[in-house]
C-alpha positions in Angstrom: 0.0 0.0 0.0 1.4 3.5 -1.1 1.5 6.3 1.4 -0.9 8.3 -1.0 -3.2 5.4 -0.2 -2.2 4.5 3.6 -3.0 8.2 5.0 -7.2 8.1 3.9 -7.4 4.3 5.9 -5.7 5.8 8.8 -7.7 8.8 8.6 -11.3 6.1 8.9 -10.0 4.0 11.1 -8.8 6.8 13.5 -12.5 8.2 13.3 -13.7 5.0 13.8 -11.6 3.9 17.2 -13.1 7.4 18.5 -16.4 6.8 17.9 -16.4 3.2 19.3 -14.5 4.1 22.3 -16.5 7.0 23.0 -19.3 5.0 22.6 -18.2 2.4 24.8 -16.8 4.3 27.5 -20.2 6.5 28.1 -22.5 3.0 28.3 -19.4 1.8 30.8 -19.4 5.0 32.4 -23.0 4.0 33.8 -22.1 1.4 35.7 -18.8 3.3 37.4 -16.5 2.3 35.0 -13.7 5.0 33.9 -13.1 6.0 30.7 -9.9 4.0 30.2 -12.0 0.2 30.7 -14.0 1.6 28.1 -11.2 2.1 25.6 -9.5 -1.4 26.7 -12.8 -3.1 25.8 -13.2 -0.9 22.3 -10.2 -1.9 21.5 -10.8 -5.8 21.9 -14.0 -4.7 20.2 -12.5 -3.5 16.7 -10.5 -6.8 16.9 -10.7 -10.0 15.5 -12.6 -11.1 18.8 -16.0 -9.0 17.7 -15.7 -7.1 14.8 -13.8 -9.9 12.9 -15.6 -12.6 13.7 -18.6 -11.1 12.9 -17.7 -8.6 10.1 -14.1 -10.0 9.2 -14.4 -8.5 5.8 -15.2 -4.7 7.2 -12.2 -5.2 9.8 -9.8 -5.8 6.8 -10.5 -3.1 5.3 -10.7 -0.6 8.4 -7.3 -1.9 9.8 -5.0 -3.7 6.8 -1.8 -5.0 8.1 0.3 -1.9 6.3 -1.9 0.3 8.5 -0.8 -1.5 12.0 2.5 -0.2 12.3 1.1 3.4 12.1 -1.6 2.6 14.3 1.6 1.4 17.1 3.6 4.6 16.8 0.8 7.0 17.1 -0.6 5.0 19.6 3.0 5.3 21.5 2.7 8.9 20.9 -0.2 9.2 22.9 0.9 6.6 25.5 4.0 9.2 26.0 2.1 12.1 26.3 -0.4 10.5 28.8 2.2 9.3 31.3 3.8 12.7 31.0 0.7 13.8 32.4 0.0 11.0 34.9 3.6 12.0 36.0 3.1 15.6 36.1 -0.1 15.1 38.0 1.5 12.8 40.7 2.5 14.8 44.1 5.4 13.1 45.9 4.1 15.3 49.1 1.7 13.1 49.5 4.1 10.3 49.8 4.7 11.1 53.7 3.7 9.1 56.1 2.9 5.9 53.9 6.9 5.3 52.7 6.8 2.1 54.7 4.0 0.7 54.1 4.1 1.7 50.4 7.3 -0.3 50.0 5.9 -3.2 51.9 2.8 -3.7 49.8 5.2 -2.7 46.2 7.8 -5.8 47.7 4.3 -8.2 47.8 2.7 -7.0 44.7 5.9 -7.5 43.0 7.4 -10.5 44.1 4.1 -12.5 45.1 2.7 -12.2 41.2 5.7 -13.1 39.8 6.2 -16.4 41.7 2.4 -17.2 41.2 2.7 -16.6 37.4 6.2 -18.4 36.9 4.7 -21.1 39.0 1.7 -21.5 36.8 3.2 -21.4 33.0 5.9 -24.2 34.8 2.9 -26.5 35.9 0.4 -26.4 32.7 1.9 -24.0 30.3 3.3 -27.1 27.8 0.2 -29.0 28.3 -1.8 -26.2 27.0 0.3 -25.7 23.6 0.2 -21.8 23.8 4.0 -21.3 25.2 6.1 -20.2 21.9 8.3 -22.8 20.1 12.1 -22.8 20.9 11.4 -19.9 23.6 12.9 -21.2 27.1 10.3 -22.8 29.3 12.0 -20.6 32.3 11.6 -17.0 29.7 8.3 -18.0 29.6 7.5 -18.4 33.1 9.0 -15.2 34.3 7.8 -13.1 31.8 3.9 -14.1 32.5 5.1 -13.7 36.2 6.2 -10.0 35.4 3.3 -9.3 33.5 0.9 -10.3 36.1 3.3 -8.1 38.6 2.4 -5.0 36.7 0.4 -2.5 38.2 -2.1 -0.1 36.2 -0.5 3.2 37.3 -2.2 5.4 35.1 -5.9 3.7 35.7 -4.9 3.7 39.4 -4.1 7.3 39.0 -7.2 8.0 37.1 -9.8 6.6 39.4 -8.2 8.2 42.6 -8.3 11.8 41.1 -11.8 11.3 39.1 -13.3 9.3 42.7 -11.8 12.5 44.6 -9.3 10.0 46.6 -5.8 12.1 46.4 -6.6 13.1 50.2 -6.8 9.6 51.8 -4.5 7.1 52.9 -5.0 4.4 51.2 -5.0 6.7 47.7 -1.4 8.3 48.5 -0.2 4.4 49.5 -1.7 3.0 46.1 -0.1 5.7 44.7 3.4 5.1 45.9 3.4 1.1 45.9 1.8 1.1 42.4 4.7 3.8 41.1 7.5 1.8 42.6 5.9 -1.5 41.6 5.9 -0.6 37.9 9.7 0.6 37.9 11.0 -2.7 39.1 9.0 -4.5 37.1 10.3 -2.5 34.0 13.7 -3.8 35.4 12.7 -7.1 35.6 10.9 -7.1 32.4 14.3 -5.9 31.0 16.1 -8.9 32.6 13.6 -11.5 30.8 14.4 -9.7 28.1 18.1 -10.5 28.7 17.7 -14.2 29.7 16.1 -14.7 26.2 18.4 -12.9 24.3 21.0 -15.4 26.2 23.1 -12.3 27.4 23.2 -9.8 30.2 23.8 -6.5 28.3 19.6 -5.9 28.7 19.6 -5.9 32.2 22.9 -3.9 32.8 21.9 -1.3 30.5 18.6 -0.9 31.5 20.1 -0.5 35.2 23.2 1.7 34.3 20.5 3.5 32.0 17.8 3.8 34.8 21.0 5.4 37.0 21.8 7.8 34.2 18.3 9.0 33.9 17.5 9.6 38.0 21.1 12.0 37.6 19.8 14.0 34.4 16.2 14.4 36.1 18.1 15.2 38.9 19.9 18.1 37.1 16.5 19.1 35.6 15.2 19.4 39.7 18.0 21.5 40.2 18.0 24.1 37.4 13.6 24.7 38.5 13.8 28.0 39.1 16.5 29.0 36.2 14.2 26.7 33.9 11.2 28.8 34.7 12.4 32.4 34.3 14.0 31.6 31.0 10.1 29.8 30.1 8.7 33.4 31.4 10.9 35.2 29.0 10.5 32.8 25.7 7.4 33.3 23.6 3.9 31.1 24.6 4.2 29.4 21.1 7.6 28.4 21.5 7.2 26.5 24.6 5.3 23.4 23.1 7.8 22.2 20.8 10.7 22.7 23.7 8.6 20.5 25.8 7.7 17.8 23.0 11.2 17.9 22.3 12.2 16.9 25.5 9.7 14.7 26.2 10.7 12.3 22.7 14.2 12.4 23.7 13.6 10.9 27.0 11.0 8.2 25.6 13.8 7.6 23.5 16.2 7.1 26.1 14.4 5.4 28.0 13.3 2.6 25.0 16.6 2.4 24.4 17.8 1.7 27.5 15.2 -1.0 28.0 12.6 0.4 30.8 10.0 1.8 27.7 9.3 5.2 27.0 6.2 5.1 29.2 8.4 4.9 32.1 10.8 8.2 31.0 7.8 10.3 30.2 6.3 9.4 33.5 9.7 10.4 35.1 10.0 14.0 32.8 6.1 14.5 34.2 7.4 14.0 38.1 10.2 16.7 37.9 9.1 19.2 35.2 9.2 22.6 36.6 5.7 24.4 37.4 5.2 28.0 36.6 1.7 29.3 35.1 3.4 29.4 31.5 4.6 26.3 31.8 1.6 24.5 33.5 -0.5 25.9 30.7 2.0 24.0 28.2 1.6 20.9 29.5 -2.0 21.3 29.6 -1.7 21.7 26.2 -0.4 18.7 25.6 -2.9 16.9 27.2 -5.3 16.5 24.3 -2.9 14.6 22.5 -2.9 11.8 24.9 -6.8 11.7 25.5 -7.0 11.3 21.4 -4.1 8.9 20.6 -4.0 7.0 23.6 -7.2 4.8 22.1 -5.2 3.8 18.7 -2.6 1.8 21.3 -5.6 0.0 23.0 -7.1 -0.8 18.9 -3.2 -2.2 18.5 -3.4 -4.3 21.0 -7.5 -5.5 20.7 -5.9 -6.2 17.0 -3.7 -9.1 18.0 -6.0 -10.3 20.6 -8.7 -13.2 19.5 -10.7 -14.7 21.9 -11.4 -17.5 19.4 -8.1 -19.0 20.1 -9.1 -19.4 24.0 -12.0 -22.3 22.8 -9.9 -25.1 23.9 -10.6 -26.7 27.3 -7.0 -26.4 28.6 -6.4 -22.6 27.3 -9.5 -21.6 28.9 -8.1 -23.2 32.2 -4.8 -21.5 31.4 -6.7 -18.0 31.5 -8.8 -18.7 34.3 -5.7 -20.1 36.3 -3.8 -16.8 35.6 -6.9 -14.6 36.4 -7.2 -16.7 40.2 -3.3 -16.2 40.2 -3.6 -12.4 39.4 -6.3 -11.6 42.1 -4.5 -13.9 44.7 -1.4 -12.6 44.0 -1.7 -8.7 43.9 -4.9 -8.2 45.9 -4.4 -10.8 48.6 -0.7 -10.0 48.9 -1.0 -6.4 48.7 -3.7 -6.1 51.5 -1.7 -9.0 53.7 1.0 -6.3 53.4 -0.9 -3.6 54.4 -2.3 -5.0 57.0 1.4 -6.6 57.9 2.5 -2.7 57.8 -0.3 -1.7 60.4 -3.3 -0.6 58.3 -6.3 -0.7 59.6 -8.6 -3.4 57.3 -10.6 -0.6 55.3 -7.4 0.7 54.0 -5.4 -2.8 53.0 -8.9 -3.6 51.3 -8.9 -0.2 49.3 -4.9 -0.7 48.5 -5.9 -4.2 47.2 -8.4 -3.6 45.5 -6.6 -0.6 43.5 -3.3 -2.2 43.0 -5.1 -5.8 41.5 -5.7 -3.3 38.6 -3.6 -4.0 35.5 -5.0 -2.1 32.6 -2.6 -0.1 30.1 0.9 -1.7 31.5 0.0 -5.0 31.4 -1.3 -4.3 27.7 2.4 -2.8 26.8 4.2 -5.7 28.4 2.6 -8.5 26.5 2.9 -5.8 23.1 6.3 -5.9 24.1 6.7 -9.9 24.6 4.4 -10.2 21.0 7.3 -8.1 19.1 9.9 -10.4 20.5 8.4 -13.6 20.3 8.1 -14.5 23.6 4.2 -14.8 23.7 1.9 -16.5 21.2 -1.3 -15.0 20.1 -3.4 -17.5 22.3 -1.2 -16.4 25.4 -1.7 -12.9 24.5 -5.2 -13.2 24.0 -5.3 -15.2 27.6 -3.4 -12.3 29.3 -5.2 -9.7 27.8 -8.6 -11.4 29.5 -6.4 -11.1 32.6 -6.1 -7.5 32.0 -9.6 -7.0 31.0 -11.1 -8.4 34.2 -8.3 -7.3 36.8 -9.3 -3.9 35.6 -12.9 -4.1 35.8 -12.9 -5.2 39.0 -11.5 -2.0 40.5 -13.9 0.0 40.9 -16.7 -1.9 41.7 -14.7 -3.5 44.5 -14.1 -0.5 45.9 -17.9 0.4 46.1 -18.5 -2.9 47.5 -16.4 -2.2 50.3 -17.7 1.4 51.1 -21.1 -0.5 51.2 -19.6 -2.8 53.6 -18.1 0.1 55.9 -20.9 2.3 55.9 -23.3 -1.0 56.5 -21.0 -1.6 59.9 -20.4 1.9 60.9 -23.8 3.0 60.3 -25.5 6.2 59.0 -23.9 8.6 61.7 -20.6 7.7 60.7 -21.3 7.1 56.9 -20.0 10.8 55.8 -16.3 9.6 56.9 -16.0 7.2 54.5 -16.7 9.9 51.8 -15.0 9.8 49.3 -12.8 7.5 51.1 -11.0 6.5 54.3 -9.7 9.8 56.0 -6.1 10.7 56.0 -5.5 9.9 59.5 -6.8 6.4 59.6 
């Protein structure tokens, strides 16, 4: 396919993602759902799973396989752009008082999942026939372990700013375990990278890398206030491509270095300087995120079809790895909380957040498909996984704010809204 005729099928199909996920997202947003499940599931939609098995002949020709490649990088464009705003939203202040616990319930949601998951492909992965040929049963094993260890940041981030729970305990500890649970597991994901490329150079760059990059954001903390006079004295329109600018380069550091570019944009997000011109910049840039972001969820509902989970022992694969998932990020996480001294409410609240995997787990198993690691029917299997993890969220977390206010009663109702008090 020409370029001449590539651009007008990107043009449909990016009209088309739109109007499914909006569509999507509002009858999801009925039942509590945020906006983000609703662009997962439009994305499984426009896939092979629903639109291709029912109108495979319309999906062709909405998403040929020349047009996938563009689909990935603009949907990475507005993956970068989102986490820069995730990042730039996120307030380390609010990280006092939970650093303990936080790195207790990280430790369980990391390590836990990954035993669980390497545990489970070990047992029944072969028997199953989705593992890929001449890919090492132990590469296997730890990468499903790593991508069950992921934590949906960005969803977690979401639904604590849109269910107005930045001011309560268990919201800052989320916050904190789920951002240090996806950075080692960028790290670890970098080291199953390295075991299946039968050398250690992944791992060691990713971790000299990761060093190089906390010293230059370091340097950018530094220079704040000499970064925001020279931004009062450049022109409005000028600012935008400075930022963009920066923002690529470290996506582009970071990709190289093996931790992903969501992971440097989150970073650049966490210690850009703030200044009224510069906050309006960034704002900005958000619109490219909220309108790009759905083309990576199409990517990955693309190479996910639930038609190859119709075999008794894949469909025991997926519901083994959904049981592992739960048991091994919600149980461990609120054992750990409670283990740290929470009081119940709050472990459950922790759980229940952090047992979301959403967009991360999605760009690990993109990430394992590109290298061969994972088969289509194990993607497809994860991507349920994801799918349900996800969904669970927030209706767990009204369920247990039904179960508080039903114990504490009416006169003590208003304190759990929206959420356990800071204090507690």
């Amino acid at each position: 396919m020409k370029p001449t005729e590539l651009a007008p099928v990107f043009f449909l199909a990016v009209v088309v993602i739109l109007a499914v996920c909006r569509l999507v997202s509002g009858l999801l947003r009925r039942v509590g759902q945020p906006p983000v499940v609703g662009e997962m599931l439009a994305g499984v939609v426009l896939g092979p799973s629903v639109l291709g098995a029912l109108l495979p002949g319309v999906e062709a020709r909405l998403f040929p396989e020349e047009s996938r490649p563009v689909l990935y990088v603009v949907g990475q464009i507005g993956l970068v752009a989102f986490m820069f705003h995730v990042g730039w939203d996120f307030r380390v202040d609010r990280l006092r008082g939970v650093a303990r616990p936080a790195a207790m319930v990280s430790a369980a949601g990391v390590l836990v999942p990954v035993v669980l998951g390497a545990v489970l492909v070990a047992a029944v992965g072969e028997r199953t026939g989705t593992l890929a040929p001449g890919v090492p049963l132990v590469v296997s094993a730890l990468f499903v372990g790593v991508a069950l260890a992921v934590t949906a940041f960005p969803m977690l981030a979401r639904i604590i700013a849109e269910q107005g729970l930045a001011g309560t305990r268990f919201g800052s500890l989320a916050l904190g375990a789920g951002a240090v649970d996806d950075a080692v597991a960028w790290v670890l994901l970098a080291g199953v990278f390295s075991i299946s490329g039968g050398s250690a150079g992944l791992v060691s760059l990713a971790v000299a890398g990761a060093l190089g990059l906390v010293v230059v954001l370091g340097v950018v903390t530094r220079l704040h206030g000499r970064t925001v006079r020279l931004a009062e004295r450049a022109a409005p329109e000028s600012l935008l491509p400075v930022l963009v600018g920066a923002l690529f380069l470290v996506a582009w550091y970071t990709d190289e270095i093996g931790l992903y570019a969501v992971f440097g944009a989150f970073c650049l997000g966490l210690v850009f300087p703030r200044s009224e011109q510069l906050d309006h910049t960034v704002e900005t840039l958000k619109p490219v995120g909220t309108v790009f972001l759905p083309l990576f969820f199409t990517y990955s509902g693309l190479n996910t079809d639930f038609a190859l989970l119709g075999s008794g022992p894949v469909l025991l694969l997926t519901l083994g790895g959904v049981l592992v998932a739960v048991a091994g990020k919600f149980g461990a996480c609120w054992l750990a909380a409670r283990l740290a001294g929470e009081p119940g409410p709050v472990a459950l609240r922790v759980g229940a957040l952090m047992n979301a995997r959403g967009l991360m787990q999605l760009i690990a198993l993109n990430l394992g498909l590109a290298a061969g690691i994972v088969t289509q029917a194990l993607f497809s299997a994860l991507v349920v996984v994801a799918v349900v993890t996800t969904v669970m969220a927030t209706p767990l977390l009204h369920w247990i704010d039904r179960r508080e206010r039903a114990r504490l009663g009416p006169s003590r109702a208003g304190a759990l809204a929206p959420g356990v008090p800071e204090g507690r």
